[in-house]
Biopython code that builds the backbone (N, CA, C, O; Angstrom):
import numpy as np
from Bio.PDB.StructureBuilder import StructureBuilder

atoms = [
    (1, "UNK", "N", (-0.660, 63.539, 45.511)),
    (1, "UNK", "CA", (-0.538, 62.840, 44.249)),
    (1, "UNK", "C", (0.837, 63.120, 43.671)),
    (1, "UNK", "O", (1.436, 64.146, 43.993)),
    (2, "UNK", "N", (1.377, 62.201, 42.793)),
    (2, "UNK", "CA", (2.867, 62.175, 42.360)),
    (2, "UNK", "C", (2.128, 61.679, 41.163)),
    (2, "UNK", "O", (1.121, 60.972, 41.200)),
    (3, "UNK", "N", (2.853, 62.212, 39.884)),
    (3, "UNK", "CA", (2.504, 61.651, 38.896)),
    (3, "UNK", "C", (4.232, 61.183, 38.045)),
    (3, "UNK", "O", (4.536, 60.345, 37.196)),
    (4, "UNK", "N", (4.880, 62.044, 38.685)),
    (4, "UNK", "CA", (6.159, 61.986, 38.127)),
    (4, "UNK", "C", (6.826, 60.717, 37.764)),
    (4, "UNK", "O", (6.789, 59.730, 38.499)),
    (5, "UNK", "N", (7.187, 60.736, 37.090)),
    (5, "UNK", "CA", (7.841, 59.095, 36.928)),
    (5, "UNK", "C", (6.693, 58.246, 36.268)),
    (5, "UNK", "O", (6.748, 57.036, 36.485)),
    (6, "UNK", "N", (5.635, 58.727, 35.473)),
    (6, "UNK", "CA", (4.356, 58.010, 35.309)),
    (6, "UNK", "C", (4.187, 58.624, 34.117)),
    (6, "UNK", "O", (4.849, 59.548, 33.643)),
    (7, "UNK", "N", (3.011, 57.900, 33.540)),
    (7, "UNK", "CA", (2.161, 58.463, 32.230)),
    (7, "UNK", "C", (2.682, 58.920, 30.919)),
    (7, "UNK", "O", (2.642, 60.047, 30.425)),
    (8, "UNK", "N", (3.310, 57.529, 30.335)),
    (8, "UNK", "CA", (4.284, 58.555, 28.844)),
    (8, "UNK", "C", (2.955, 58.569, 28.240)),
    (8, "UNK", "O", (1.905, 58.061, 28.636)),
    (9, "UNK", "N", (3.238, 59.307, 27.127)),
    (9, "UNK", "CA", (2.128, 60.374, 25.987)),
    (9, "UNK", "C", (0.982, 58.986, 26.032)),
    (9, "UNK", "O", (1.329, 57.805, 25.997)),
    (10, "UNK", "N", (-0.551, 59.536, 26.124)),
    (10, "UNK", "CA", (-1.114, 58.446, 25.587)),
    (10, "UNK", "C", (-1.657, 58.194, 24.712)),
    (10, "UNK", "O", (-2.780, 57.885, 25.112)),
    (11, "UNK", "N", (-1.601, 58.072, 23.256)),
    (11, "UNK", "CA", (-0.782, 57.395, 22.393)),
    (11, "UNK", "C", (0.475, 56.897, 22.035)),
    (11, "UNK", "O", (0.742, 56.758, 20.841)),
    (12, "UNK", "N", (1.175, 56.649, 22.789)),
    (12, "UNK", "CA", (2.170, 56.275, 23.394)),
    (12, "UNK", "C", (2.267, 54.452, 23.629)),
    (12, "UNK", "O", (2.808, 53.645, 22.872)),
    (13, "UNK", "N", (1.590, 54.193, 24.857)),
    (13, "UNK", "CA", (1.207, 53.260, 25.189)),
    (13, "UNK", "C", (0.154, 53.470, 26.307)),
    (13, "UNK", "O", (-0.014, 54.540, 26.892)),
    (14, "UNK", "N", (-0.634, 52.162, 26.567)),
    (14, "UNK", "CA", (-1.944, 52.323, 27.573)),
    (14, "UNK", "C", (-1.219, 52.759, 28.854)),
    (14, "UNK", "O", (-0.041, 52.535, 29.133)),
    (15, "UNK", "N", (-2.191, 53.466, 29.633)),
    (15, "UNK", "CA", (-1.699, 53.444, 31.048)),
    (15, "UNK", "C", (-1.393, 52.734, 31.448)),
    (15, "UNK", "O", (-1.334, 51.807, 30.640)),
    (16, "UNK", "N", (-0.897, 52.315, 32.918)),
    (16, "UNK", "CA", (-0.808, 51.561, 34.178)),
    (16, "UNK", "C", (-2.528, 52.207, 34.554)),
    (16, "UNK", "O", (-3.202, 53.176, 34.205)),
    (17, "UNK", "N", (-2.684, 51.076, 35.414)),
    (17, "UNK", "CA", (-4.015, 51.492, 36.261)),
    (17, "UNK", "C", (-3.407, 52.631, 37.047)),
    (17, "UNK", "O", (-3.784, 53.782, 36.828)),
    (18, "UNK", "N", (-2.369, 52.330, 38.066)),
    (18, "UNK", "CA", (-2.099, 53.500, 39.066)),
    (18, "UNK", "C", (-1.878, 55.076, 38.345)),
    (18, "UNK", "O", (-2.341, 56.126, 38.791)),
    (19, "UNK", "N", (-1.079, 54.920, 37.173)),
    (19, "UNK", "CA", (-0.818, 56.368, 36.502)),
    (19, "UNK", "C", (-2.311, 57.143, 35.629)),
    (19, "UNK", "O", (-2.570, 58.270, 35.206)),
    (20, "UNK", "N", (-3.046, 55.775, 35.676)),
    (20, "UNK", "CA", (-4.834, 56.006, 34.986)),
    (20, "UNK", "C", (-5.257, 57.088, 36.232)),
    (20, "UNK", "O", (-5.615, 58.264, 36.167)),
    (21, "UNK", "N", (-5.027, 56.035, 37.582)),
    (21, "UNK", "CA", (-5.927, 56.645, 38.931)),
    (21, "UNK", "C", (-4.988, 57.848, 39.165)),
    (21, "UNK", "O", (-5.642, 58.642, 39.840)),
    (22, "UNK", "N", (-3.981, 58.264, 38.967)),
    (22, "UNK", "CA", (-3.621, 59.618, 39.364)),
    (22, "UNK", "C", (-3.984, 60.851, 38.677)),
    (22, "UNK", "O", (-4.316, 61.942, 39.141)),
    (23, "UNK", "N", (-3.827, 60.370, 37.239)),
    (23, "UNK", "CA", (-4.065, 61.175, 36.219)),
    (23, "UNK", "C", (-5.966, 61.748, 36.498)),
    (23, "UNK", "O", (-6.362, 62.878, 36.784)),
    (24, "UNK", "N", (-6.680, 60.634, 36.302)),
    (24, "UNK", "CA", (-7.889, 60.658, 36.726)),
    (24, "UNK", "C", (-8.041, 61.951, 37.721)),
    (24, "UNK", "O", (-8.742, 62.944, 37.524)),
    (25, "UNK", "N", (-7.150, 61.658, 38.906)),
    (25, "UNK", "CA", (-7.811, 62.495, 40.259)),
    (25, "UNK", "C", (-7.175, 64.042, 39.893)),
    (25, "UNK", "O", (-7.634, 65.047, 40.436)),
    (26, "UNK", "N", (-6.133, 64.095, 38.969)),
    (26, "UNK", "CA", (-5.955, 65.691, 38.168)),
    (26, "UNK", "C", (-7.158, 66.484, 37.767)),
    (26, "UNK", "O", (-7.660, 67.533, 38.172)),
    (27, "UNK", "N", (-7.545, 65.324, 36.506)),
    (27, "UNK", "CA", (-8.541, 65.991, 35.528)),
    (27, "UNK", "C", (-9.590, 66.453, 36.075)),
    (27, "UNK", "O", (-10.085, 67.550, 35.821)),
    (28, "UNK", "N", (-10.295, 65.068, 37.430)),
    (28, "UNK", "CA", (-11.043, 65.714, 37.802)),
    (28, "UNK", "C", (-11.137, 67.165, 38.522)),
    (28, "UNK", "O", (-12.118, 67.888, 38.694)),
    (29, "UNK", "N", (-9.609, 67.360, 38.925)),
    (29, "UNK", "CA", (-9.461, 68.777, 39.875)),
    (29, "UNK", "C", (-10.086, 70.131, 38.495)),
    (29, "UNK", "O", (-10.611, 71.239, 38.379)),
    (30, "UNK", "N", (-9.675, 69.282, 37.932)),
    (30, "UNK", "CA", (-9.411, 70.476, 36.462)),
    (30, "UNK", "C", (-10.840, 70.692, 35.968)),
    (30, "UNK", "O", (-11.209, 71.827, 35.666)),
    (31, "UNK", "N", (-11.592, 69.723, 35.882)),
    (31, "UNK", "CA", (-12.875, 69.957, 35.098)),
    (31, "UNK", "C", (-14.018, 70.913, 35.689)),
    (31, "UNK", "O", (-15.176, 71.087, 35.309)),
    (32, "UNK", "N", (-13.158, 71.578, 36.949)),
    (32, "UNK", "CA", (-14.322, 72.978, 37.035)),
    (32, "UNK", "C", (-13.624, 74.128, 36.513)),
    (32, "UNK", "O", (-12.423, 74.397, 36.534)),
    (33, "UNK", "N", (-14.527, 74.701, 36.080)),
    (33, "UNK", "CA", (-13.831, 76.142, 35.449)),
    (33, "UNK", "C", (-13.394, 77.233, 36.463)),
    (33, "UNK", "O", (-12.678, 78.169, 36.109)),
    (34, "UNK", "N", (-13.882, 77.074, 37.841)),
    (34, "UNK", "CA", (-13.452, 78.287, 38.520)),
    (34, "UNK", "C", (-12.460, 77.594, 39.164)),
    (34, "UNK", "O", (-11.902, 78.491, 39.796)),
    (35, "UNK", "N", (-11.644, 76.157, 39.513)),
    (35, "UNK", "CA", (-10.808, 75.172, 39.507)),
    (35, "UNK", "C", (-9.647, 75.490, 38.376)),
    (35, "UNK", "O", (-8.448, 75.597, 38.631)),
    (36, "UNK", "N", (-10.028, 75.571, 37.555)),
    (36, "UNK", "CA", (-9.252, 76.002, 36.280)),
    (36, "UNK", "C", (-8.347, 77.087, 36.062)),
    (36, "UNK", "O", (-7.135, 77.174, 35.865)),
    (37, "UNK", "N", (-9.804, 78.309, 36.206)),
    (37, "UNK", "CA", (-9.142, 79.700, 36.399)),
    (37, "UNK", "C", (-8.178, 79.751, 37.719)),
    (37, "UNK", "O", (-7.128, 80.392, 37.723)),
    (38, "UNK", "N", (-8.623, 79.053, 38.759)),
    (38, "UNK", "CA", (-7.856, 79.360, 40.069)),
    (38, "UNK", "C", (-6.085, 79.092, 39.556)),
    (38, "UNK", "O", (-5.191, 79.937, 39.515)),
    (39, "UNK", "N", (-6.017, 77.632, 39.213)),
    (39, "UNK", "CA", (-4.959, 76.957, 39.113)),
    (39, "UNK", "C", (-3.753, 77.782, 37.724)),
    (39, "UNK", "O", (-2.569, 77.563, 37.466)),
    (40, "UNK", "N", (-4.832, 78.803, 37.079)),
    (40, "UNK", "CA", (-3.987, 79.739, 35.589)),
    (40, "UNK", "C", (-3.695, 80.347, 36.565)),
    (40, "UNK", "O", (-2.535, 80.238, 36.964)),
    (41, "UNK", "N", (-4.737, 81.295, 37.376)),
    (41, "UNK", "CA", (-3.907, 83.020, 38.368)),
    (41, "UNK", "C", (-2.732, 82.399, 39.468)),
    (41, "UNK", "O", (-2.024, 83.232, 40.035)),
    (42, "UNK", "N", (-2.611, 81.555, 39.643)),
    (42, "UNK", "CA", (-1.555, 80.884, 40.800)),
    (42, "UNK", "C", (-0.324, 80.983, 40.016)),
    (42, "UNK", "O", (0.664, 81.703, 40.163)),
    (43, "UNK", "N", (-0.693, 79.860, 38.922)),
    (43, "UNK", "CA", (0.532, 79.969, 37.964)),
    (43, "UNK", "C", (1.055, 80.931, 37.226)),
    (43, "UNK", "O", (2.218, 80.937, 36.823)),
    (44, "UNK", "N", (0.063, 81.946, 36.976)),
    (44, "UNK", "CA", (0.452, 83.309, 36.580)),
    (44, "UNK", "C", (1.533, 84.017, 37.134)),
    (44, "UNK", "O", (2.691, 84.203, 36.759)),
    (45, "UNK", "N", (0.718, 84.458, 38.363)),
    (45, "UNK", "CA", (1.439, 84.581, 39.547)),
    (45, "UNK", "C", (2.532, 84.396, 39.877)),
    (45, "UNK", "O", (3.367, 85.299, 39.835)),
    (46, "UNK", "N", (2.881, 82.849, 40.399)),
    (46, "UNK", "CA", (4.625, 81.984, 40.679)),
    (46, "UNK", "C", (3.652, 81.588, 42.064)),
    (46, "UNK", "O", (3.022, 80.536, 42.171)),
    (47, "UNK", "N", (3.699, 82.884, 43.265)),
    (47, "UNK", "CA", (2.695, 82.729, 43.945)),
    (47, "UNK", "C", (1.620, 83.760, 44.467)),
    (47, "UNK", "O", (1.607, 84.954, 44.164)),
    (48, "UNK", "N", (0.669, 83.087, 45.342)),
    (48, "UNK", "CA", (-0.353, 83.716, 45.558)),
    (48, "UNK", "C", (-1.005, 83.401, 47.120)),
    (48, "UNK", "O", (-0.984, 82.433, 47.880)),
    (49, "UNK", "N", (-1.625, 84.850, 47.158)),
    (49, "UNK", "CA", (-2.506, 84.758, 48.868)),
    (49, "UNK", "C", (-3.306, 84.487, 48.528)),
    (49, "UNK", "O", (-3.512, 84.855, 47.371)),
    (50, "UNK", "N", (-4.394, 83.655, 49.196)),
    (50, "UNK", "CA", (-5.381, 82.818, 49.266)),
    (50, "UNK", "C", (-6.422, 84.479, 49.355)),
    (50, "UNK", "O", (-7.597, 84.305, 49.033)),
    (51, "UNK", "N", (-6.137, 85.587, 49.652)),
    (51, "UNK", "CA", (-6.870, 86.646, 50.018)),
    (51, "UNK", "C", (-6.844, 87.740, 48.416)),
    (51, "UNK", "O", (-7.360, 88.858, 48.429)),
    (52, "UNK", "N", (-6.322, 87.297, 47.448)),
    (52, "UNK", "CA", (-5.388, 87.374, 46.577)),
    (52, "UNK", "C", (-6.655, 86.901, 45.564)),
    (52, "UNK", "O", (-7.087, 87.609, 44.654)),
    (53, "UNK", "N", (-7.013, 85.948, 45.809)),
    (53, "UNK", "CA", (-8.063, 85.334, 44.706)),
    (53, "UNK", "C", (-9.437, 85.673, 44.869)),
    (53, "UNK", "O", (-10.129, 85.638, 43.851)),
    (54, "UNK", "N", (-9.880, 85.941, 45.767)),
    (54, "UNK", "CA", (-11.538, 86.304, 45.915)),
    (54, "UNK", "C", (-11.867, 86.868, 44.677)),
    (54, "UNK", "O", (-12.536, 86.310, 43.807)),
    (55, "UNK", "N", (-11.337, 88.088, 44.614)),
    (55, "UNK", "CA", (-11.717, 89.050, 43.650)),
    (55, "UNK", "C", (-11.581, 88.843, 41.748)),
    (55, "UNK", "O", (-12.362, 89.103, 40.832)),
    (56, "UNK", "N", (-10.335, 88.317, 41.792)),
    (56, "UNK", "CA", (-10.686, 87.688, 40.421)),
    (56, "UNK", "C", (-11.335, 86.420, 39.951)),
    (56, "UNK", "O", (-11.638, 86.023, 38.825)),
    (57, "UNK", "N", (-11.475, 85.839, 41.297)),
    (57, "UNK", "CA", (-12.423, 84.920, 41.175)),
    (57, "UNK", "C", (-14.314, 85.196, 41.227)),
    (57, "UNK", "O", (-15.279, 84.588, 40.765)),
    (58, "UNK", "N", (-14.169, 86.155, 41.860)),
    (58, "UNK", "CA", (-15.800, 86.828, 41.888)),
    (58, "UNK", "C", (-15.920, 85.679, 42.926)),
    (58, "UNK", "O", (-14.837, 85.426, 42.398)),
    (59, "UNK", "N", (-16.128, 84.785, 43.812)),
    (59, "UNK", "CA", (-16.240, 83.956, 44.892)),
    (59, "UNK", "C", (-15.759, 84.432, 46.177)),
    (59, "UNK", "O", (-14.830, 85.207, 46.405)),
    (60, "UNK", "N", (-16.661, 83.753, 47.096)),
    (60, "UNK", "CA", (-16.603, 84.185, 48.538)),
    (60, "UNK", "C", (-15.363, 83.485, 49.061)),
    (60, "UNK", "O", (-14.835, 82.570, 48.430)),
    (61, "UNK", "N", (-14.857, 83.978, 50.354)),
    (61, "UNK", "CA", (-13.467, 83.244, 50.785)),
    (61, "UNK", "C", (-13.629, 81.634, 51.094)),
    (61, "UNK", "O", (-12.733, 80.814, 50.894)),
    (62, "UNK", "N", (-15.277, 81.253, 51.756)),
    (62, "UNK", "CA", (-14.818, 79.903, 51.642)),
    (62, "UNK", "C", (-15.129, 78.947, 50.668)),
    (62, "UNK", "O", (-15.049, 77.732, 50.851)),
    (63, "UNK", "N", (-15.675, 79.790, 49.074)),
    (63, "UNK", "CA", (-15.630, 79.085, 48.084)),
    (63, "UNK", "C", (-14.598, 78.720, 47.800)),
    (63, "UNK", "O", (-14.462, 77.505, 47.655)),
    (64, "UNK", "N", (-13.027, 79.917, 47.528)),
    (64, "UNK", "CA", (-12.142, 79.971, 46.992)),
    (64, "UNK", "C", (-11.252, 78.400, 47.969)),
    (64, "UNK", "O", (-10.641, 77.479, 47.427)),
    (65, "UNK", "N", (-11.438, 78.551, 49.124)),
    (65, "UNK", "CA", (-11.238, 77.605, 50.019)),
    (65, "UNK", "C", (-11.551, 76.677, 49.770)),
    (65, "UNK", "O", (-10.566, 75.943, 49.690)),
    (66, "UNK", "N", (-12.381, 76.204, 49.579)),
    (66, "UNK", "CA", (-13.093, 74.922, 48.869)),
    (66, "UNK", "C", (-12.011, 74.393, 47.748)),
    (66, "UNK", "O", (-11.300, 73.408, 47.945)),
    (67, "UNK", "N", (-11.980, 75.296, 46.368)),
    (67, "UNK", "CA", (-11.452, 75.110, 45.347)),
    (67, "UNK", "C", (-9.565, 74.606, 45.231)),
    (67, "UNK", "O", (-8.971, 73.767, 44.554)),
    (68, "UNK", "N", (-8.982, 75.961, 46.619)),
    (68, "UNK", "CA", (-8.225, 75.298, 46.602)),
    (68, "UNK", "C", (-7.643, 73.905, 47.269)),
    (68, "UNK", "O", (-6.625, 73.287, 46.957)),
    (69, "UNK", "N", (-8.503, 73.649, 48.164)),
    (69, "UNK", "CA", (-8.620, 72.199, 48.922)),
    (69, "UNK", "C", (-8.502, 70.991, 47.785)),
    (69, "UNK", "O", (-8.001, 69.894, 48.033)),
    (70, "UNK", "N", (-9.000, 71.346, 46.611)),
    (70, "UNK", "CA", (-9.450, 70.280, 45.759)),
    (70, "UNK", "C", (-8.096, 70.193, 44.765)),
    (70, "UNK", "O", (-7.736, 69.211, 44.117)),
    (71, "UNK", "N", (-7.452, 71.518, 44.837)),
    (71, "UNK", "CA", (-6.304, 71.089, 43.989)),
    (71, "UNK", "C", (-5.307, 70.769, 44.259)),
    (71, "UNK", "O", (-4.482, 70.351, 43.446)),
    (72, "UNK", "N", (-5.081, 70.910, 45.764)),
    (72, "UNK", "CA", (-4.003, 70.587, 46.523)),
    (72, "UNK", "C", (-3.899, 68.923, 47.017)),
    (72, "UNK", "O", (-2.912, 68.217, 47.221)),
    (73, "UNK", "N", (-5.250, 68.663, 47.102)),
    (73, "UNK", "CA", (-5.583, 67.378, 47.187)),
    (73, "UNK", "C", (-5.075, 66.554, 45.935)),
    (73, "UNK", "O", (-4.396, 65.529, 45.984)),
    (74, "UNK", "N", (-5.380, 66.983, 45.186)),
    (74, "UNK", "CA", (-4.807, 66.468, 43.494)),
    (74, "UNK", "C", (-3.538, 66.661, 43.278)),
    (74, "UNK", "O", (-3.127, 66.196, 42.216)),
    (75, "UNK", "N", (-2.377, 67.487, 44.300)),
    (75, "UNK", "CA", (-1.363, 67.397, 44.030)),
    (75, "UNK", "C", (-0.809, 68.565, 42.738)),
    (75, "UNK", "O", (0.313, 68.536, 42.232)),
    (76, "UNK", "N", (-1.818, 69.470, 42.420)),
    (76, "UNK", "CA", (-1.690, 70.592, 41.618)),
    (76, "UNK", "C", (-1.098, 72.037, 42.361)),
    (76, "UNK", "O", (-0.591, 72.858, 41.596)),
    (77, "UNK", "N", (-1.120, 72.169, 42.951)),
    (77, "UNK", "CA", (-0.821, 73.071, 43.982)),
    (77, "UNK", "C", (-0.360, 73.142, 45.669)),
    (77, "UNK", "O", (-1.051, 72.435, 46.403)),
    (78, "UNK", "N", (0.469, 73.736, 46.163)),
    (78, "UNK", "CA", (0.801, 73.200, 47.076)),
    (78, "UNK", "C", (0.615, 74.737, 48.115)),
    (78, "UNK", "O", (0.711, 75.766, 47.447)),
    (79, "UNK", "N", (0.375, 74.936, 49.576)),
    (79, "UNK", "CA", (0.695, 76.078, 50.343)),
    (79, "UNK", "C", (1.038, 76.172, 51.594)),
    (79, "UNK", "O", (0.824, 75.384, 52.516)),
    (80, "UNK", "N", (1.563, 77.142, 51.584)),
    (80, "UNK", "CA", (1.774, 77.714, 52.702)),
    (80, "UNK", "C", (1.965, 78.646, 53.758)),
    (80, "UNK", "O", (2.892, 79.455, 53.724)),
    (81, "UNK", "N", (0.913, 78.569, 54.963)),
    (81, "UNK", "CA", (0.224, 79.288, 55.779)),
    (81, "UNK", "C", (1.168, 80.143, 56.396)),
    (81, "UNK", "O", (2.287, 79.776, 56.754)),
    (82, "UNK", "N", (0.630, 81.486, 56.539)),
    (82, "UNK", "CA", (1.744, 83.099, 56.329)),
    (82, "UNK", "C", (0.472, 83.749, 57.202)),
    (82, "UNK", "O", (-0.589, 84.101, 56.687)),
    (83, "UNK", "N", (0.848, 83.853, 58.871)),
    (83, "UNK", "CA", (0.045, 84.421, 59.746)),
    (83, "UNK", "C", (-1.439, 83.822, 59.213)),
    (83, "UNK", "O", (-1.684, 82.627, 59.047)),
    (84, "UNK", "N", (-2.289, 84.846, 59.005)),
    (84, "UNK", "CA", (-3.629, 84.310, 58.680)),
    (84, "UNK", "C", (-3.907, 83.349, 57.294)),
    (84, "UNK", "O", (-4.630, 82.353, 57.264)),
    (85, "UNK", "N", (-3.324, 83.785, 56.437)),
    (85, "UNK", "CA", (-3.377, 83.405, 55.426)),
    (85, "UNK", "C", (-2.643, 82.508, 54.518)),
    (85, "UNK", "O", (-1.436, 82.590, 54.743)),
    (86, "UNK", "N", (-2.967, 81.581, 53.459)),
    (86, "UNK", "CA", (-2.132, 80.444, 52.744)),
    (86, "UNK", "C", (-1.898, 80.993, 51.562)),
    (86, "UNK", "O", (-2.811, 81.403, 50.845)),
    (87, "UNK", "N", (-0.624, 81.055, 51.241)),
    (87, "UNK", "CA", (0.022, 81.401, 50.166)),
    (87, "UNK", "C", (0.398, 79.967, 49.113)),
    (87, "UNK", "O", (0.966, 78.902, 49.355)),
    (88, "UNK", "N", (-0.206, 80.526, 47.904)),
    (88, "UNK", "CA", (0.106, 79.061, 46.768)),
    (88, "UNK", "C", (0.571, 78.872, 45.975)),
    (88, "UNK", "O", (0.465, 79.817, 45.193)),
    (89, "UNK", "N", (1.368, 77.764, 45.447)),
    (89, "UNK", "CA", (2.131, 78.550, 44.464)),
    (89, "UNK", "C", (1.859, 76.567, 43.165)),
    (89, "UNK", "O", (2.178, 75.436, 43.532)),
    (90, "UNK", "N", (1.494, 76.792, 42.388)),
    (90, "UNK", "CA", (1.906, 75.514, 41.407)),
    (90, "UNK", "C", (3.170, 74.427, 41.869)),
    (90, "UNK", "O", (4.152, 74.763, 42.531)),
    (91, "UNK", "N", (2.853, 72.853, 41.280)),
    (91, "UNK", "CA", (3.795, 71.797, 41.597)),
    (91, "UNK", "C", (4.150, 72.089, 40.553)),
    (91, "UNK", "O", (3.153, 72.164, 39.836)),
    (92, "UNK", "N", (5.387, 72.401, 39.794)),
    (92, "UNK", "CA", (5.157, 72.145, 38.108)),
    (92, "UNK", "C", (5.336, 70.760, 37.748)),
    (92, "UNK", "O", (4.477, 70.158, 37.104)),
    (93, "UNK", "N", (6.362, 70.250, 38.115)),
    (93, "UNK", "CA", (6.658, 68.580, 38.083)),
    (93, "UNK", "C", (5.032, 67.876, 37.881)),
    (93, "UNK", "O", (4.680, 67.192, 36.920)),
    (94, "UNK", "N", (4.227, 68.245, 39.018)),
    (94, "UNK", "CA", (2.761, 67.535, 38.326)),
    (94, "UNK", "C", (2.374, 67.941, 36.925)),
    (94, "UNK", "O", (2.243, 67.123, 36.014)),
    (95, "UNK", "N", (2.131, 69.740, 36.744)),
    (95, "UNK", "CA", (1.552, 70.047, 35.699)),
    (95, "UNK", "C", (2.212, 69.611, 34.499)),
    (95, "UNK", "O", (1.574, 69.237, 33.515)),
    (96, "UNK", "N", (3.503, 69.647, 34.546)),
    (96, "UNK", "CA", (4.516, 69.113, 33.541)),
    (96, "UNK", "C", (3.973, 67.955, 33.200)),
    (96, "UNK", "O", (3.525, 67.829, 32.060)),
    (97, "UNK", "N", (3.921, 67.030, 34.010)),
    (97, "UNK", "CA", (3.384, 65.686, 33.689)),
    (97, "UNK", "C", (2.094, 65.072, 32.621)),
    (97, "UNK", "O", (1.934, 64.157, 31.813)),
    (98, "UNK", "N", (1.352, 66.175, 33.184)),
    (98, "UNK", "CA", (-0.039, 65.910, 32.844)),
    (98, "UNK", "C", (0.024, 66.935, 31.352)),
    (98, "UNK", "O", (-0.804, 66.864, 30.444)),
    (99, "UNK", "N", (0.964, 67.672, 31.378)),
    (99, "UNK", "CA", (1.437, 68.370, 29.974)),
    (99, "UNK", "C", (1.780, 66.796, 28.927)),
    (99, "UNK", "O", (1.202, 66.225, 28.003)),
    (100, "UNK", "N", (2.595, 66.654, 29.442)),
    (100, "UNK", "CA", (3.286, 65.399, 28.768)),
    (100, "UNK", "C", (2.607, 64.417, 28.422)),
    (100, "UNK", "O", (2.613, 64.092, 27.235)),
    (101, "UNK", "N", (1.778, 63.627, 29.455)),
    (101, "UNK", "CA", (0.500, 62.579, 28.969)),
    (101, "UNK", "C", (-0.277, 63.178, 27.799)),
    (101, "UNK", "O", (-0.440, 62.523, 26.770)),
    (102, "UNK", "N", (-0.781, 64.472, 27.950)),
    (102, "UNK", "CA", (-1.348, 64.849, 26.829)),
    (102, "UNK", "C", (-0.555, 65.166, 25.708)),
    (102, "UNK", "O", (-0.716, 64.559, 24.650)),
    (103, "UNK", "N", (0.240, 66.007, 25.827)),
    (103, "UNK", "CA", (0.833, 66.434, 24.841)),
    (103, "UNK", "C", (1.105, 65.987, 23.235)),
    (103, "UNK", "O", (1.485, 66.726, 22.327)),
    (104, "UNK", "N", (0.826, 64.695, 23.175)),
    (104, "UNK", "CA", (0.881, 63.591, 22.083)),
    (104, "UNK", "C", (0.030, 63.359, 21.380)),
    (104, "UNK", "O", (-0.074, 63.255, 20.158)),
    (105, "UNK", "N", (-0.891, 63.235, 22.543)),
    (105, "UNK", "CA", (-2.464, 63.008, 22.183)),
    (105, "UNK", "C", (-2.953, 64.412, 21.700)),
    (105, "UNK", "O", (-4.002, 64.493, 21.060)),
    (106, "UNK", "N", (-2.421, 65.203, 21.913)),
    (106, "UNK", "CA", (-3.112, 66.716, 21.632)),
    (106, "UNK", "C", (-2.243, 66.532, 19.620)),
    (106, "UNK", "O", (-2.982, 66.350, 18.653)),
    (107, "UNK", "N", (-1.085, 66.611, 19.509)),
    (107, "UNK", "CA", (-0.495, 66.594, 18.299)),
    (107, "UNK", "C", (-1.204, 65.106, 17.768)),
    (107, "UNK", "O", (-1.830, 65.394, 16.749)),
    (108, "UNK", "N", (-1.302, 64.119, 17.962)),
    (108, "UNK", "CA", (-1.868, 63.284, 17.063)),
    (108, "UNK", "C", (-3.395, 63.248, 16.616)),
    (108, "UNK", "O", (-3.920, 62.709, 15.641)),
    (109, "UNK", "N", (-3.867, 63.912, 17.530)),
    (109, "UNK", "CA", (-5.144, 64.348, 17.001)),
    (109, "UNK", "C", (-5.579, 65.536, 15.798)),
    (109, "UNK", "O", (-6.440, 65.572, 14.919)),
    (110, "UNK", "N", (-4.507, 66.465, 16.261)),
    (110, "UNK", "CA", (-4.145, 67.612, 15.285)),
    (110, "UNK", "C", (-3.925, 67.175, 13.806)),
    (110, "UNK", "O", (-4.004, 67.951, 12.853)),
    (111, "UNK", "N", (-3.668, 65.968, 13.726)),
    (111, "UNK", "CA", (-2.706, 65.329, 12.478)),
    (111, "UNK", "C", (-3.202, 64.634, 11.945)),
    (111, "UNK", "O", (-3.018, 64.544, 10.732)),
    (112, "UNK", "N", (-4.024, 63.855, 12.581)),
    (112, "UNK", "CA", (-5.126, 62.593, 12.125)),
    (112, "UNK", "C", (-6.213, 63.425, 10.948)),
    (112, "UNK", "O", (-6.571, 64.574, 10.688)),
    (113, "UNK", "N", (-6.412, 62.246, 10.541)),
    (113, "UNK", "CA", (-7.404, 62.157, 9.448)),
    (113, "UNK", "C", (-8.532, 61.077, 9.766)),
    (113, "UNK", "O", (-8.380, 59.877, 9.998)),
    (114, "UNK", "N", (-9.704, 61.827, 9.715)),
    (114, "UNK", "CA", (-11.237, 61.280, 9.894)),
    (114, "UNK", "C", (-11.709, 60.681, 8.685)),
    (114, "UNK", "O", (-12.846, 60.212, 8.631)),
]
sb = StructureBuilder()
sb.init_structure("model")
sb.init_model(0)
sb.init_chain("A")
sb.init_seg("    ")
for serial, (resi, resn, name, xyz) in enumerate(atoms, 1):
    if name == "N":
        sb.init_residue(resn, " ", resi, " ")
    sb.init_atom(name, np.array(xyz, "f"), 0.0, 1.0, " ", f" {name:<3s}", serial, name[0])
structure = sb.get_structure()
C-alpha cells in the first residue's frame, strides 16, 4: 500500500475512492489492539526482532506472525529477514499520511460545537 501522494485532511475535501480503499485497508490493520500495540513497540523501537515481541505482546510466535503479516500487508511496516528471524521497522511516509488524513478531522472535531 502507498498512501503517499493521497488523502488531504478529511475535512478537507471527500476522498478519491482509491485513497478511501487504501486508507480503509490501514484502519483496518489498526483496529486490533494487539495490531496496535505491535505497530507502537516497532515504532518505539526504530527497529525490532520479530523474537523481540512475543513477550510484550503476551502472544505465541505464530500469533505475533500473524499480526505482523497484516501490517505489512497494509503497508505499515516493512521487514527484514536476519538468519532466522525478521526484523521490523515502521514506513513512516505511510503513518505520516494517515497522521495527516486525520489530523484535521481530529482538530475540527475538537473545535466544533454540538
Amino acid at each position: 500500500m502507498r498512501v503517499r501522494d493521497c488523502c488531504p485532511p478529511l475535512v478537507d475535501a471527500p476522498l478519491a475512492p482509491a485513497d478511501a480503499e487504501r486508507l480503509a485497508h490501514a484502519f483496518a490493520a489498526l483496529a486490533d489492539p494487539v495490531r496496535l500495540r505491535l505497530l507502537s513497540l516497532v515504532a518505539a523501537a526504530g527497529e525490532v526482532c520479530s523474537c523481540d515481541l512475543v513477550e510484550p505482546l503476551d502472544k505465541a510466535q505464530p500469533t505475533v506472525s500473524h499480526h505482523t503479516k497484516v501490517l505489512a500487508e497494509a503497508g505499515l511496516i516493512v521487514g527484514e529477514k536476519r538468519g532466522r528471524w525478521v526484523w521490523w521497522r515502521v514506513v513512516p511516509d505511510v503513518v505520516d499520511d494517515i497522521h495527516r488524513a486525520l489530523g484535521s478531522a481530529a482538530g475540527a472535531s475538537a473545535t466544533s460545537t454540538h
